[in-house]
Structure formats: C-alpha cells, structure tokens
Backbone bond lengths (Angstrom), bond angles and torsions (degrees), N, CA, C in turn:
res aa  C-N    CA-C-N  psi(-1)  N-CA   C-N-CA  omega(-1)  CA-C   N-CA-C  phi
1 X - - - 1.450 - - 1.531 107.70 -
2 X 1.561 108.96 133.07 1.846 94.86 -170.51 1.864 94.13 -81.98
3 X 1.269 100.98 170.54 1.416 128.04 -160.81 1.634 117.45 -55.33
4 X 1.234 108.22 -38.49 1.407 143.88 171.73 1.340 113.45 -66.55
5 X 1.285 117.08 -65.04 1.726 116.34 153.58 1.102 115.86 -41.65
6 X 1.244 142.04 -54.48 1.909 150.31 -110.76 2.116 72.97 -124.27
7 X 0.881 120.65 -29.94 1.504 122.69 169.45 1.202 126.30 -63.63
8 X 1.269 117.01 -64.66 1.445 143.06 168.73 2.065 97.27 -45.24
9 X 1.000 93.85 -69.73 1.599 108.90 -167.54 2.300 108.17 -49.33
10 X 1.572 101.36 -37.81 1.366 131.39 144.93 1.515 102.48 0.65
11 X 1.350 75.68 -100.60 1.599 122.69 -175.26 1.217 111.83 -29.58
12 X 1.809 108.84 -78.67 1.452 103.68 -175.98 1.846 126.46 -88.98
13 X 1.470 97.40 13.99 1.420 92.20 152.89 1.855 110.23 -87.61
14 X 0.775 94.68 -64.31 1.631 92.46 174.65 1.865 130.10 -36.52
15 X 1.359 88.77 -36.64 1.873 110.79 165.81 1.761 123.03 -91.31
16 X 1.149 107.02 5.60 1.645 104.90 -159.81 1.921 91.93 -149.52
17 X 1.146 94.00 -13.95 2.025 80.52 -168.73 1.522 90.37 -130.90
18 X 1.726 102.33 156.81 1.314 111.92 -172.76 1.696 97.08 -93.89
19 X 1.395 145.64 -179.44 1.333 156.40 157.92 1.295 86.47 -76.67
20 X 1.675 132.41 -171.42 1.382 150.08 124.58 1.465 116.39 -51.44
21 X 1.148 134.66 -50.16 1.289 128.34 158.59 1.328 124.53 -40.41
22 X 0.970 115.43 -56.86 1.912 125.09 -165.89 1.528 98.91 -70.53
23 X 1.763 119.17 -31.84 1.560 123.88 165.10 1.335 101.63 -40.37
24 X 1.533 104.50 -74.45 1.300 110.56 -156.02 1.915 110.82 -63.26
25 X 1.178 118.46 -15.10 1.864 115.05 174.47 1.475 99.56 -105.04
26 X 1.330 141.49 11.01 0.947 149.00 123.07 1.723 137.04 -31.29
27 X 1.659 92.23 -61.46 0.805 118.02 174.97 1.577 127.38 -61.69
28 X 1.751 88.50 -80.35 1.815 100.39 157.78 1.634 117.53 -39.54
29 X 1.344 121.90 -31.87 1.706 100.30 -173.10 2.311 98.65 -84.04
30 X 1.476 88.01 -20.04 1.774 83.66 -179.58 1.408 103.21 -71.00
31 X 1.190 126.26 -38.08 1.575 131.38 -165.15 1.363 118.34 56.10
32 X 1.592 94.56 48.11 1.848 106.53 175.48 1.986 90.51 -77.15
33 X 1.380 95.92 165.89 1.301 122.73 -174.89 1.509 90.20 -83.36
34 X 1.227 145.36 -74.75 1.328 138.80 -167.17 1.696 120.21 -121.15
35 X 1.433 113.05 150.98 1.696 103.54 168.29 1.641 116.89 -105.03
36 X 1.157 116.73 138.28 1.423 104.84 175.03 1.551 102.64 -133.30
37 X 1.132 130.90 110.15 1.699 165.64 179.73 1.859 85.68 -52.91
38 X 1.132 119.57 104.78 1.311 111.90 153.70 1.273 118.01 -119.71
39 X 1.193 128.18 15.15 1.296 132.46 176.19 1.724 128.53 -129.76
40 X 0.960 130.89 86.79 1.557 112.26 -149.35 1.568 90.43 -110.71
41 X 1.303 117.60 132.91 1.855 130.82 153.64 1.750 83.80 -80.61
42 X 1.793 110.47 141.46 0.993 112.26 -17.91 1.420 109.18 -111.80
43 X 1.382 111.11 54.06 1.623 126.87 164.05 1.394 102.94 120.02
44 X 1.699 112.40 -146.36 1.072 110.04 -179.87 1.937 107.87 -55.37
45 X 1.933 91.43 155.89 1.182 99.25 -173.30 2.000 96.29 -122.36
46 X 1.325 89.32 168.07 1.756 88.09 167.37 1.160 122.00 -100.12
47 X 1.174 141.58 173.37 1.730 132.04 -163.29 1.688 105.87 -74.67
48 X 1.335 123.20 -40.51 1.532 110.58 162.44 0.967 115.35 -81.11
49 X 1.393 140.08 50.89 1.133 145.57 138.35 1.524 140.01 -99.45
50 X 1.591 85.48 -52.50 1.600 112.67 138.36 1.407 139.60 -34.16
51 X 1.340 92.63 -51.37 1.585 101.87 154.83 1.513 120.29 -61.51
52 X 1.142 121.40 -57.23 1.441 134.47 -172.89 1.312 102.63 -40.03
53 X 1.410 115.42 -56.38 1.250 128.49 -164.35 1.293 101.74 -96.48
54 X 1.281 150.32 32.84 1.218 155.62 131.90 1.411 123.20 -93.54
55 X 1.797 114.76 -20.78 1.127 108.23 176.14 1.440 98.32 -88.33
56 X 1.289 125.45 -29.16 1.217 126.57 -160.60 1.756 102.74 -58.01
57 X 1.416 119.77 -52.36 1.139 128.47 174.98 1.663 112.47 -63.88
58 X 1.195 125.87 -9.02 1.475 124.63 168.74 1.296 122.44 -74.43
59 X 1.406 103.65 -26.93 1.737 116.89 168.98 1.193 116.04 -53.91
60 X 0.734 145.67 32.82 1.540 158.02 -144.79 1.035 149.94 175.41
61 X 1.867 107.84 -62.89 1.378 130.97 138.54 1.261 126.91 -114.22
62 X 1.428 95.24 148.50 1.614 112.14 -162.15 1.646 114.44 -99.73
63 X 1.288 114.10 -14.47 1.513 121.13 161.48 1.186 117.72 -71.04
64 X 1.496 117.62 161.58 1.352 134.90 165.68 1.419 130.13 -37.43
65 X 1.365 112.11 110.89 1.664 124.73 169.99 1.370 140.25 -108.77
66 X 1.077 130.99 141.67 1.403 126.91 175.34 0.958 119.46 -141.07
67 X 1.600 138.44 142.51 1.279 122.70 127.42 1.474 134.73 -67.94
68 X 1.452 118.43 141.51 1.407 119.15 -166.31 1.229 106.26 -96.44
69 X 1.132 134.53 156.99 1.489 146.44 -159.92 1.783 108.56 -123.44
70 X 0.746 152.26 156.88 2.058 144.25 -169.22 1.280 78.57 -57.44
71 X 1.130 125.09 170.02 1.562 169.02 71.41 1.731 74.98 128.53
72 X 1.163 147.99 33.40 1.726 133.28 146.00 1.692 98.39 -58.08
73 X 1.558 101.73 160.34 1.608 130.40 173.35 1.237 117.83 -115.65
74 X 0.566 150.75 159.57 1.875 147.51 170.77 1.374 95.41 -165.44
C-alpha cells in the first residue's frame, strides 16, 4: 500500500473505529445489556481471533458479547 494511502487508511481507522477495549468501556459506562460487533476492521476474523477480541472487550464489560456473522438476528 503506498505511504499516502496506508496514511489516509491510518487515520480513519483510528478516528472512525473503536479498538475492543474502548467497546468494552464503552459499553460498561452505557450499561447496555449486551454487545454485538457488527462491524469488524479488518473483516472476517478466525475463531482465535474472535476470541482475542472478545476477551479483550471483557476487560471491562462483564455482559454478553458477540461478533455477528451476515444474516445473524438478535
């Protein structure tokens, strides 16, 4: 990716997307009943990843999480 792109791209992940952490104190200060991840940078993930990023958001909050997969309901 040239430098200028890989910059740009930077930016608005860092300005536009939450970490897993910041989900999860996000979360806990809203005191929603559940989280559900419908958006993941940088897309599909693999199941230890999923994890990763589910515990990561547990640090925080202690309710129910997921990532959602296409066409899930909740």
């Amino acid at each position: 990716m040239p430098e200028k792109q890989f910059a740009a791209m930077t930016w608005h992940l860092s300005t536009h997307h939450l970490t897993p952490t910041q989900v999860g104190e996000l979360a806990k200060r809203g005191g929603v009943g559940r989280v559900v991840i419908t958006h993941i940078v940088p897309g599909e993930l693999k199941s230890a990843d999923k994890d990763r990023y589910l515990q990561e958001i547990g640090r925080n909050y202690v309710g129910p999480a997921v990532i959602a997969d296409d066409l899930d309901r909740f």
